[in-house]
C-alpha positions in Angstrom: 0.0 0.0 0.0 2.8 2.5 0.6 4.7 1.2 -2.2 1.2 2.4 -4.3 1.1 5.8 -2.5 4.4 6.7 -2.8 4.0 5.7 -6.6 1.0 8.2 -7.2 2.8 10.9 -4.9 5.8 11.1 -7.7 3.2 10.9 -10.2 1.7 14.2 -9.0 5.0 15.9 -8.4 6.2 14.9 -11.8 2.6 16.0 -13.5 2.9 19.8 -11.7 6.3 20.4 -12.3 5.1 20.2 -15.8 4.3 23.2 -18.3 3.5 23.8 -21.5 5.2 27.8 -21.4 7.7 28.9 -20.9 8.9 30.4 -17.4 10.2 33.3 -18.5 10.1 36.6 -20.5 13.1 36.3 -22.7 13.8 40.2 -22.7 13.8 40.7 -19.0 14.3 37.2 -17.8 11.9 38.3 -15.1 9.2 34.9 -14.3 5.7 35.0 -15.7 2.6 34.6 -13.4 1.1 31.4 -13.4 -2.4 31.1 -11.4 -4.8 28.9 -11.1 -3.9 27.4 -14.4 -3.7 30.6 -16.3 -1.0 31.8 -19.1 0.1 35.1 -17.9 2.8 36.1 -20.7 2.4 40.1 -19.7 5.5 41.5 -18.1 4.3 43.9 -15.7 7.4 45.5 -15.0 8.2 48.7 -16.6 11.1 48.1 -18.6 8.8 48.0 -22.0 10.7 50.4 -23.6 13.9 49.0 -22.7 12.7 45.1 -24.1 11.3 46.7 -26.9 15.1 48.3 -28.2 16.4 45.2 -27.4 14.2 43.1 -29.7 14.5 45.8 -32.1 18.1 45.2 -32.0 17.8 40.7 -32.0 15.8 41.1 -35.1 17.9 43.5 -36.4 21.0 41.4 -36.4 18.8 38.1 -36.9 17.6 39.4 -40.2 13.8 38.4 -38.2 10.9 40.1 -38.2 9.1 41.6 -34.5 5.9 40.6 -33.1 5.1 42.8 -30.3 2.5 42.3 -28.5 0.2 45.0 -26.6 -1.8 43.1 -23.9 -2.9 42.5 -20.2 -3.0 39.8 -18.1 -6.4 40.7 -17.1 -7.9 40.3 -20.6 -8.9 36.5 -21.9 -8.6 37.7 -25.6 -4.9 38.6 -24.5 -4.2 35.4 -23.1 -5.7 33.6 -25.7 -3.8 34.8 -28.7 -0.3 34.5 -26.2 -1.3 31.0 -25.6 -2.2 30.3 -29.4 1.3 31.7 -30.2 2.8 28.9 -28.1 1.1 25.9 -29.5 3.6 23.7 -31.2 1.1 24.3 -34.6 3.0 27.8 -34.2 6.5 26.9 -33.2 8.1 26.5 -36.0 7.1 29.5 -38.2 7.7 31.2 -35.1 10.9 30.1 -34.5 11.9 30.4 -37.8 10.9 34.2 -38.8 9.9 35.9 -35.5 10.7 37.2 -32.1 8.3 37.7 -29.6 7.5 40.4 -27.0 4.4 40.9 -24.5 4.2 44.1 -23.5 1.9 44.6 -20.4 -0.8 47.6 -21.2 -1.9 47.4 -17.2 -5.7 48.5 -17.0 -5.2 50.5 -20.5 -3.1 53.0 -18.9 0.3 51.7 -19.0 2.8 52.1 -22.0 0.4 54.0 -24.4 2.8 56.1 -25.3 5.0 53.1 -26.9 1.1 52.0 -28.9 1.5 55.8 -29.8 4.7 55.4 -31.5 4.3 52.7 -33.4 1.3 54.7 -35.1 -1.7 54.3 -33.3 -3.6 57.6 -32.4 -7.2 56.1 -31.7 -8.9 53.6 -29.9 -7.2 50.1 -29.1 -8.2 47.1 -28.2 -6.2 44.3 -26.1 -4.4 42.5 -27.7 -2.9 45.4 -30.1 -0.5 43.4 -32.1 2.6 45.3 -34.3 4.2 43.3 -37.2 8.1 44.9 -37.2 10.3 44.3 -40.1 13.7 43.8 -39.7 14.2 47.3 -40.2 12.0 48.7 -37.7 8.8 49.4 -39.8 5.3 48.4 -38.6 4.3 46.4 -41.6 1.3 45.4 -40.5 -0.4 49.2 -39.1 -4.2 49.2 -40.5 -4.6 45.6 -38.6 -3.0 45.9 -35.3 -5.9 47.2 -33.5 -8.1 44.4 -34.9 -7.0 41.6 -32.6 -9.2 42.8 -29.4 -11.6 39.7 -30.2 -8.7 37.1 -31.1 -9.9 34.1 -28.7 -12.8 33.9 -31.3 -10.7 34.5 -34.3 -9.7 30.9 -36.4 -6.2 29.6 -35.4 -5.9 28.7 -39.6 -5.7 32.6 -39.9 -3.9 33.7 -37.3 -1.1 31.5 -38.8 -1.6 32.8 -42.5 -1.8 36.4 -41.3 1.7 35.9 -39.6 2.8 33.4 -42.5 2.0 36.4 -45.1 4.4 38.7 -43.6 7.7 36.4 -44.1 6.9 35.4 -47.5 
C-alpha cells in the first residue's frame, strides 16, 4: 500500500512540475505569473521600452521580423492569442521568422505612449498586435488594433496572417 502511494505521490510531483510555457520573459528574464492554471505572458514590469530596443536590435541582427504584442493579463482575448502563439502548430514559423514580445498595457493605462509610437492615435483594443520588419517598420499598421476579439478569431488565420508577412 505504501509502495502504491508513494507511486502516485511522484506521479503528481512529476505531473505539476510540468508546463507547456515557458517560465520566462526572454527580454527581462523576469518569471511569468502562473495562477490557477492561467497563461500570464504580460511582463508587468516597466522596462517596456527597454525590451522593446532590445528586440529591435535581435531582429535586427537576426535578419527576423518583431511581433510585439500590446496586452494584459487581465484580458482573456490577450491570453488567448499569447497562448495560441505557443502551440507547437506555431512553433516552427515562429521560431523560424519571429521574435516575440508581450508588453503589459496594465488597465489601458500603461505604456500607451509606446502604442502611440508605433502609429496608433485612436482607440485600441487588447491585444494590439505590431508586425516589425527587420528594419523597424510596422508592416502590419491598418490591422494591429483588430485583434481585441482574437480568442474567437480561427487559429488557420492567425497563422496565415503571420505566415504572409515572411513570404
Amino acid at each position: 500500500m505504501c509502495k502504491y502511494l508513494l507511486l502516485l505521490l511522484f506521479a503528481f510531483l512529476l505531473i505539476g512540475s510540468c508546463s507547456a510555457y515557458p517560465d520566462y520573459n526572454k527580454y527581462s528574464n523576469v518569471p511569468t505569473q502562473k495562477s490557477d492554471n492561467m497563461y500570464t505572458p504580460y511582463n508587468e514590469t516597466d522596462e517596456a521600452e527597454t525590451e522593446i530596443n532590445y528586440l529591435l536590435d535581435i531582429i535586427k541582427n537576426e535578419q527576423k521580423h518583431g511581433l510585439i504584442v500590446f496586452g494584459a493579463n487581465w484580458c482573456h482575448d490577450s491570453r488567448s492569442f499569447a497562448a495560441t502563439l505557443n502551440s507547437i502548430r506555431f512553433e516552427k514559423l515562429l521560431k523560424n521568422n519571429y521574435e516575440i514580445l508581450y508588453v503589459d498595457v496594465g488597465d489601458k493605462d500603461k505604456n500607451i505612449n509606446l502604442i502611440r509610437k508605433y502609429g496608433v492615435q485612436g482607440e485600441f483594443g487588447t491585444p494590439t498586435v505590431f508586425v516589425i520588419n527587420s528594419n523597424g517598420r510596422v508592416l502590419n499598421l491598418n490591422t494591429a488594433v483588430s485583434w481585441r476579439n482574437a480568442h474567437s478569431i480561427d487559429d488557420d488565420y492567425k497563422y496565415e496572417y503571420l505566415k504572409s508577412f515572411i513570404e
